[in-house]
C-alpha positions in Angstrom: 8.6 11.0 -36.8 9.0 13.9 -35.2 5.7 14.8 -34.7 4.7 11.4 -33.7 7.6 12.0 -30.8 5.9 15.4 -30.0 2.1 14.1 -29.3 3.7 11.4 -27.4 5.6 13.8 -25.0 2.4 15.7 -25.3 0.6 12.9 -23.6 3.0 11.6 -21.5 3.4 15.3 -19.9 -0.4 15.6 -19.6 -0.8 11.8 -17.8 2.0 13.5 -15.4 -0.1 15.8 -14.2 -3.0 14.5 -13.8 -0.9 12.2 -11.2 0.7 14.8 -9.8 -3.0 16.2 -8.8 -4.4 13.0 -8.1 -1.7 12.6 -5.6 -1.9 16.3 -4.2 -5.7 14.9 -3.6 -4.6 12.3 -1.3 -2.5 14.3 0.7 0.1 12.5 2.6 2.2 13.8 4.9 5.4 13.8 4.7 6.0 12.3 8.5 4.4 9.9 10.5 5.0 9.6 13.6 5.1 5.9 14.8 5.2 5.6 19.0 7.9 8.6 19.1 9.8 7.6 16.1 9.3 9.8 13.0 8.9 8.2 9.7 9.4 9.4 6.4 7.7 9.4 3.0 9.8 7.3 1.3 7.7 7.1 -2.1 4.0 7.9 -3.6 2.1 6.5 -6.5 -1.1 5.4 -7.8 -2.9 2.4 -8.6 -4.8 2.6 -12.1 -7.1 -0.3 -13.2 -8.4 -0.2 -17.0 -7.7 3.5 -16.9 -9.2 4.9 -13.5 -7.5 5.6 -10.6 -8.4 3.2 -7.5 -6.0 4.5 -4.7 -2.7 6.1 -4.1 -0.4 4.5 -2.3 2.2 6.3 0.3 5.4 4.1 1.8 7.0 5.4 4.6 10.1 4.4 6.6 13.0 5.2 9.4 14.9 8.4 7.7 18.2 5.9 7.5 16.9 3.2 5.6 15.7 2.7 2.2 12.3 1.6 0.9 13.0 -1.8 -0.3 15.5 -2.4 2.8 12.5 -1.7 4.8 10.4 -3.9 3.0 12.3 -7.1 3.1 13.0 -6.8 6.5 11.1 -6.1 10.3 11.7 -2.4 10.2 9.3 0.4 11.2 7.1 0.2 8.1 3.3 2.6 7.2 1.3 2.1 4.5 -1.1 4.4 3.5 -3.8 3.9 1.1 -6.3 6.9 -0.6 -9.3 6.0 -2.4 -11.4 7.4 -5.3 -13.9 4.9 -6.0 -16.4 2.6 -4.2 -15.3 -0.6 -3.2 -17.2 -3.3 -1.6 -15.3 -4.8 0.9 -16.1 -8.5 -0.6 -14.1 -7.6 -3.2 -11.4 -6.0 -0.9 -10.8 -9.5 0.6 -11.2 -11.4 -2.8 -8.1 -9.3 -4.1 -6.5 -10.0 -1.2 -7.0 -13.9 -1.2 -5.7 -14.3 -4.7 -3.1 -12.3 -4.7 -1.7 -14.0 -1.2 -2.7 -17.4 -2.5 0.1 -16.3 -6.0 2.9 -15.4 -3.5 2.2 -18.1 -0.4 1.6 -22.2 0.1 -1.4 -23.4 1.2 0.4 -24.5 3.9 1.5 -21.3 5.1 -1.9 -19.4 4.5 -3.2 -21.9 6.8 -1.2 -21.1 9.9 -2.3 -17.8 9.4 -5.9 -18.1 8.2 -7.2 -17.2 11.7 -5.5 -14.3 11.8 -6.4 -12.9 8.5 -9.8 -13.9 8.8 -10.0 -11.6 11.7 -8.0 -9.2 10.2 -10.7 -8.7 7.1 -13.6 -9.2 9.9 -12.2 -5.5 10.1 -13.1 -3.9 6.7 -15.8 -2.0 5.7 -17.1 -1.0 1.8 -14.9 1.5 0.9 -15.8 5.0 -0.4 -14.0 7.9 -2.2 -12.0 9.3 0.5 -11.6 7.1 2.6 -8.0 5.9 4.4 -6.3 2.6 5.4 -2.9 2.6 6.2 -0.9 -0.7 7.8 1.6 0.0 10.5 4.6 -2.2 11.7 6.9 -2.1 14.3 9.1 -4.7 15.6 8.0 -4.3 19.2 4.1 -2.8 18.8 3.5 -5.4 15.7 1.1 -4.9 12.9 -1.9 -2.5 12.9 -4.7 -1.7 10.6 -6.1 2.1 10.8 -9.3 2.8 8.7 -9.8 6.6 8.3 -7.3 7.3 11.5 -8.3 4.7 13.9 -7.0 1.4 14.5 -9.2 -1.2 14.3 -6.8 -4.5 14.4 -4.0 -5.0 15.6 -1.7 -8.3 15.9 1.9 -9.1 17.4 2.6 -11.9 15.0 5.5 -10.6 12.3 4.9 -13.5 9.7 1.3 -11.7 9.4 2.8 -8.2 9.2 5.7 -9.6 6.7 2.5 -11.6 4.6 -0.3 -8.4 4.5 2.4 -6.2 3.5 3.5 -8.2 0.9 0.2 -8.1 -1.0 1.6 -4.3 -2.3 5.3 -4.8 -1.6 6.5 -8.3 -2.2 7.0 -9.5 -6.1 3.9 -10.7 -7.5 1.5 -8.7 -6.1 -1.2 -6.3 -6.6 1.0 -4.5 -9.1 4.2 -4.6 -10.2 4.6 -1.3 -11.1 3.4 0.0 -7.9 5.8 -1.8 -6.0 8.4 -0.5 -7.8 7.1 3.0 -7.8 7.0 2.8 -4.1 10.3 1.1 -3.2 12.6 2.8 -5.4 15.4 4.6 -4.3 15.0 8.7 -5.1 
């Protein structure tokens, strides 16, 4: 028994740190600044799929607000996606469908079907390294950077609120990266 509780701490010790680097490799800072306002690094964490690392995921917020507080409301928001493997974009905006189709009506998918539509107009096949991060404000909206420069950008809040859900509303990507990245530490 003992041992059995050994190899496991073993491997649990040795799957921490090869997060921790994966992480370091992504690099996010621990500010953002958003139009003057400095934003924190509330939380960090990867996204595995059948054992490889996709894409780490960075939440950042205002310094007096926690994660989850700013994800169920229209606070200053940035997430910030790292990736380690190709991706074609195809399958970018298939994820994205079905995952929005599980939390969303038809009916409200449809008021915004324009607006997503031009939203994934903007993505490109991803490689290793690249960077997308989505940034809201209440007064500037919702952006979409892709490797530092914005390349949508939309005033309507539902979309913001929607989009963002994908990673931080219950059923979405993955569970256990939501939680990882709105936890309170």
């Amino acid at each position: 028994m003992h041992r059995m509780l050994l190899i496991l701490l073993l491997l649990t010790s040795s799957q921490l740190q090869a997060n921790s680097e994966r992480l370091d490799e992504a690099a996010f800072s621990e500010r953002y600044q958003q139009a003057g306002i400095s934003l924190v690094r509330k939380n960090q964490a990867l996204l595995t799929y059948l054992w490889a690392d996709v894409y780490a995921a960075a939440f950042y917020a205002e310094a007096t607000i926690t994660p989850s507080q700013a994800a169920s409301q229209p606070a200053r928001q940035r997430l910030e996606l790292y990736y380690y493997r190709d991706i074609a974009k195809e399958d970018v905006i298939k994820a994205a469908w079905v995952t929005l189709e599980r939390q969303h009506s038809s009916a409200q998918l449809a008021k915004l079907k324009n607006e997503l539509d031009a939203l994934h107009a903007t993505f490109r096949d991803i490689q290793p390294g690249d960077r997308y991060a989505l940034n809201y404000s209440p007064d500037a909206g919702l952006t979409l950077e892709r490797n530092g420069n914005e390349v949508f950008r939309s005033s309507n809040t539902e979309l913001a609120r929607t989009y963002l859900g994908i990673w931080l509303a219950p059923e979405g990507l993955s569970d256990s990266l939501r939680e990882q990245l709105l936890t309170e530490r």
